[in-house]
C-alpha positions as CSV (number, residue, x, y, z in Angstrom):
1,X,-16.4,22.8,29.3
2,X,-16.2,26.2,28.2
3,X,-12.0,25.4,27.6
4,X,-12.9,22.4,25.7
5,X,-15.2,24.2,23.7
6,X,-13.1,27.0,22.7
7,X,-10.2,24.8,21.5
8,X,-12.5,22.4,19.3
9,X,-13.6,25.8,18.1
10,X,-10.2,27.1,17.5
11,X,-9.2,23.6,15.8
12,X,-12.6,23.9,13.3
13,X,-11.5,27.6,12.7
14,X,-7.7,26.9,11.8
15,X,-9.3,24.0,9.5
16,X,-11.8,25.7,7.6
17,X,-9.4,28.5,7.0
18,X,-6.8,25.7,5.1
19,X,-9.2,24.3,3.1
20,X,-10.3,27.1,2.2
21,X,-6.7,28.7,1.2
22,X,-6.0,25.3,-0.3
23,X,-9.4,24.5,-2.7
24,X,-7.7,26.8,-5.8
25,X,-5.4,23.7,-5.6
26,X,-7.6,21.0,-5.1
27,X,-7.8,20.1,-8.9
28,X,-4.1,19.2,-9.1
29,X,-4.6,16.1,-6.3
30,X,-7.7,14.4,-8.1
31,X,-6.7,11.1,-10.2
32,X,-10.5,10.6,-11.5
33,X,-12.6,13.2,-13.5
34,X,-16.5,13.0,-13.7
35,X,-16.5,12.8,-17.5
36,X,-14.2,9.8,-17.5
37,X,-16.6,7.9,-15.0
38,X,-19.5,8.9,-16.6
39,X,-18.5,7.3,-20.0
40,X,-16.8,4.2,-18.2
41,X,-20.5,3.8,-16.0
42,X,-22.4,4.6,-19.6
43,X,-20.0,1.9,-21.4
44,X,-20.5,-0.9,-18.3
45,X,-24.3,-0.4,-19.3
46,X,-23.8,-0.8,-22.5
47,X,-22.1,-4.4,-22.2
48,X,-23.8,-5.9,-19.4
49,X,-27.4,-4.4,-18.7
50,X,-29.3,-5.1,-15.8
51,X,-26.6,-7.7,-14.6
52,X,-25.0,-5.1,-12.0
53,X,-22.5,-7.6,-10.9
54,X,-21.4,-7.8,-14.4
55,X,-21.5,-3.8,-14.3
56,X,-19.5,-3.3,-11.1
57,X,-17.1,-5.4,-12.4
58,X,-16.5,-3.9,-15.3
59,X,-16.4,-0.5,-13.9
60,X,-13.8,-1.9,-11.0
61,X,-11.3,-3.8,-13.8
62,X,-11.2,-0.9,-15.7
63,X,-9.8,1.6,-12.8
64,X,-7.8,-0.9,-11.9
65,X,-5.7,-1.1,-15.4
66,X,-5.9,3.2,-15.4
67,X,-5.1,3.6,-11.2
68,X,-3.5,0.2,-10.2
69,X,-2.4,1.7,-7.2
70,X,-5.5,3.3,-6.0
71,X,-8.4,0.9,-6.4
72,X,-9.6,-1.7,-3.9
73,X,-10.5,-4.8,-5.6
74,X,-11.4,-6.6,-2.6
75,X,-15.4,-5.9,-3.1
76,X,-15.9,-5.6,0.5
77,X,-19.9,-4.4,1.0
78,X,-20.3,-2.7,4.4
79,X,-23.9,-1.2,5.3
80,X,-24.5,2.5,5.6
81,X,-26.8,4.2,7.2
82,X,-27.1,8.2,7.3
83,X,-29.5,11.2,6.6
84,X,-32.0,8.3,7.4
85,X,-31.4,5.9,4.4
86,X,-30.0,2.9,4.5
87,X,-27.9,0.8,2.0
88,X,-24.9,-0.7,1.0
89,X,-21.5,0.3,-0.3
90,X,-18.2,-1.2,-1.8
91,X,-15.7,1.5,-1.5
92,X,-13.1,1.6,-4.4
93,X,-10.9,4.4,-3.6
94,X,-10.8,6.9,-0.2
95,X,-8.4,9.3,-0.3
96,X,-8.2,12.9,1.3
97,X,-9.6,14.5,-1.7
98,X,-11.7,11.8,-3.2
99,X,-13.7,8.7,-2.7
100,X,-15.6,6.8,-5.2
101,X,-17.9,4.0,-4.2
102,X,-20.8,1.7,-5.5
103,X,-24.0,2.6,-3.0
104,X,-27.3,0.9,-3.3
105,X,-29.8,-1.3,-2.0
106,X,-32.0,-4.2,-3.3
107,X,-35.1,-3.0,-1.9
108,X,-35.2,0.9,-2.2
109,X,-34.6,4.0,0.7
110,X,-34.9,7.2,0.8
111,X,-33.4,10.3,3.2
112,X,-31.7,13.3,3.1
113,X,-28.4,13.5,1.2
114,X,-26.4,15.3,4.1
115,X,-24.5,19.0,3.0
116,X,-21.3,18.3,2.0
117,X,-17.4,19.9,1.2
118,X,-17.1,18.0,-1.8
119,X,-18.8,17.9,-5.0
120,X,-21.0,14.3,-5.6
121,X,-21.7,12.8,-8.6
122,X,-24.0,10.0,-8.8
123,X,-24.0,7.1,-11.9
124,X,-27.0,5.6,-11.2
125,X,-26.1,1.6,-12.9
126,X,-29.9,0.5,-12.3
127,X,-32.6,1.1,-11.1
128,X,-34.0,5.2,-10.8
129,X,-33.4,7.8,-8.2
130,X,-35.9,10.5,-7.6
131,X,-34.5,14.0,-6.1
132,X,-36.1,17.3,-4.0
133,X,-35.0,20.6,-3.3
134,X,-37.9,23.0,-2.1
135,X,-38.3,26.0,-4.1
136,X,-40.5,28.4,-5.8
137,X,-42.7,26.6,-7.9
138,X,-40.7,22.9,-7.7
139,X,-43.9,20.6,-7.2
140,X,-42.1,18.0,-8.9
141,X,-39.0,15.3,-8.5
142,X,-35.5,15.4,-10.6
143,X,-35.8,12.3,-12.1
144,X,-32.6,10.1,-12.8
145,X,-32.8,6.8,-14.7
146,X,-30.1,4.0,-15.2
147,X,-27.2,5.7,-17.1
148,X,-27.8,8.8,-16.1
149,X,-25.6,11.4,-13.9
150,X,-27.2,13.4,-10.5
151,X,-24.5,16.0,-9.5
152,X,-25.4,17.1,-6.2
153,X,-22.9,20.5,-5.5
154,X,-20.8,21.0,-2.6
155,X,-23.2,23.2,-0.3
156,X,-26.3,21.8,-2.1
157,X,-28.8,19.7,-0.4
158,X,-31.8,17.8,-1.2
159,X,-34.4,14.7,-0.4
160,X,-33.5,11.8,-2.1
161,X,-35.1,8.1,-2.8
162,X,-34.3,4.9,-4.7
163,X,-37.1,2.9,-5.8
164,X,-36.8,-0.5,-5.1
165,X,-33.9,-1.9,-6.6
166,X,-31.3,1.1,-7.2
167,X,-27.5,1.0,-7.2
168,X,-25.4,3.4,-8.5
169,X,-21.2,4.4,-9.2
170,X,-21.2,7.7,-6.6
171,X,-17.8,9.7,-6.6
172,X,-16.7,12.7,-4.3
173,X,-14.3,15.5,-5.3
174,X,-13.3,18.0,-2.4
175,X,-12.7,17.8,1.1
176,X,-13.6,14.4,2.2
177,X,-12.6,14.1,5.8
178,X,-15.7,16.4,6.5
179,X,-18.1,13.9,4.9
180,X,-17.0,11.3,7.0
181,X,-19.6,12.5,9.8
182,X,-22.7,12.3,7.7
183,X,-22.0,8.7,7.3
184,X,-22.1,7.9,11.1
185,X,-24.7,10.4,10.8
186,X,-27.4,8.1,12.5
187,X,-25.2,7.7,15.5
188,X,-25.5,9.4,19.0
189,X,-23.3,10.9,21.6
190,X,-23.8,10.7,25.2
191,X,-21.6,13.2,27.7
192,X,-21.8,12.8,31.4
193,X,-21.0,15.8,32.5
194,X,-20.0,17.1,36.3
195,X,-21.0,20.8,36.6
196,X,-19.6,21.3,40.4
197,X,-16.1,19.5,39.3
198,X,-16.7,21.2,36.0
199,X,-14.8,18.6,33.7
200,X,-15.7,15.5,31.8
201,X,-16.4,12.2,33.4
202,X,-17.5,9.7,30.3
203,X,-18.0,9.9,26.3
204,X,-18.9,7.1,25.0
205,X,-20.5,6.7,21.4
206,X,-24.1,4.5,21.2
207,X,-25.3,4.4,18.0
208,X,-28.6,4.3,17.3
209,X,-28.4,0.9,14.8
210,X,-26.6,-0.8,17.6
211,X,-24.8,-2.6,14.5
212,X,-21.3,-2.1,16.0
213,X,-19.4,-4.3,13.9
214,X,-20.2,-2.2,11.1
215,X,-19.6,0.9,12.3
216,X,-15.9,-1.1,12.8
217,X,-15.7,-2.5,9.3
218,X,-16.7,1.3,8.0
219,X,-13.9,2.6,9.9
220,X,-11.4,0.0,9.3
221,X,-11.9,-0.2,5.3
222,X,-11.9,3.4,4.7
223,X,-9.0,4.2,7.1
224,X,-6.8,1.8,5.1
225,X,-7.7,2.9,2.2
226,X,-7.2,6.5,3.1
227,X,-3.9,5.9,4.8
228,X,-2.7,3.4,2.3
229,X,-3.1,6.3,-0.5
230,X,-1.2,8.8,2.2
231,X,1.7,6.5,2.3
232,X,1.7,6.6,-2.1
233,X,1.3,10.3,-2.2
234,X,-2.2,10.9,-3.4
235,X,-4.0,13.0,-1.1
């Protein structure tokens, strides 16, 4: 155990140390900015409203003419459930460095919004988010209404809830791969463990939704879309 430990702790070292060497560089590898998604969510609003289908696709036709090769346009939902919420998500683009996804849900959730390697911006397309972080005299919530942006830094954490009916354009800039754990966050791990042959007899992942096939379609959808962009060159 202690071996095992040492080399997953070596392996964690080694990584940390690249990306932080690499990060100066990190700019050069994104193919989205915030500004440009914040006027593309702003201008969906503007045509279609409250009709968040309409919205979506507006936002999704547009990347597609600017990224062609980078968008998913197969508007595959998938649940997700981490920090404690739980919605839904249709993810447009994975890549190493980036991911942009629609997230919401039809009848509100609320949980913690995980502390993250990348920087997340979040276009709320309808509804209203409310936001926390505990501080000297904070007694009240950030307050984000349709068309508006919540940037949540890398390192930053807070409480987070969407009031009934809330869906929203959220993109990632950084180190992604990280992130990837918060959203099996609500899953367990159970290690049986032999202390007089001192090795590993069984891992095996339960999660605590027991909602395996969408812990499958979560991995399948954004390993395709992560490799796919590997095998174009965007990282």
């Amino acid at each position: 155990m202690a071996r095992l430990l040492l080399v997953l702790g070596t392996i964690l070292g080694l990584l940390t140390s690249a990306m932080y060497m690499a990060s100066p560089y990190l700019e050069r590898l994104y193919i989205f900015s915030p500004s440009e998604l914040a006027k593309l969510s702003t201008d969906a609003i503007g045509v279609h409203g409250n009709d968040t289908a309409g919205v979506v696709a507006y936002i999704v036709d547009h990347l597609a003419a600017q990224h062609p090769s980078h968008v998913n346009l197969d508007e595959e939902w998938i649940f997700n459930n981490a920090g404690g919420a739980m919605g839904a998500m249709y993810i447009i683009h994975a890549s190493v460095t980036e991911y942009l996804i629609v997230f919401g849900t039809a009848i509100g959730t609320e949980g913690h919004t995980g502390r993250h390697t990348a920087d997340d911006y979040f276009h709320i397309l309808k509804g209203e988010q409310l936001a926390y972080a505990p501080g000297k005299g904070v007694y009240a919530p950030e307050v984000y209404p349709q068309g508006s942006v919540h940037h949540l830094r890398r390192g930053d954490v807070k409480q987070y809830k969407m009031d009934k009916d809330c869906f929203a354009l959220e993109y990632a800039r950084g180190w992604i791969p990280p992130m990837l754990f918060f959203g099996y966050a609500d899953s367990k791990w159970l290690v049986g463990w032999s202390a007089m042959r001192g090795e590993i007899l069984t891992c095996a992942a339960f999660f605590s939704t027991l909602d395996f096939p969408t812990l499958w379609r979560t991995t399948a959808v954004t390993g395709r879309e992560m490799v796919g962009n590997l095998l174009i060159g965007k990282i």
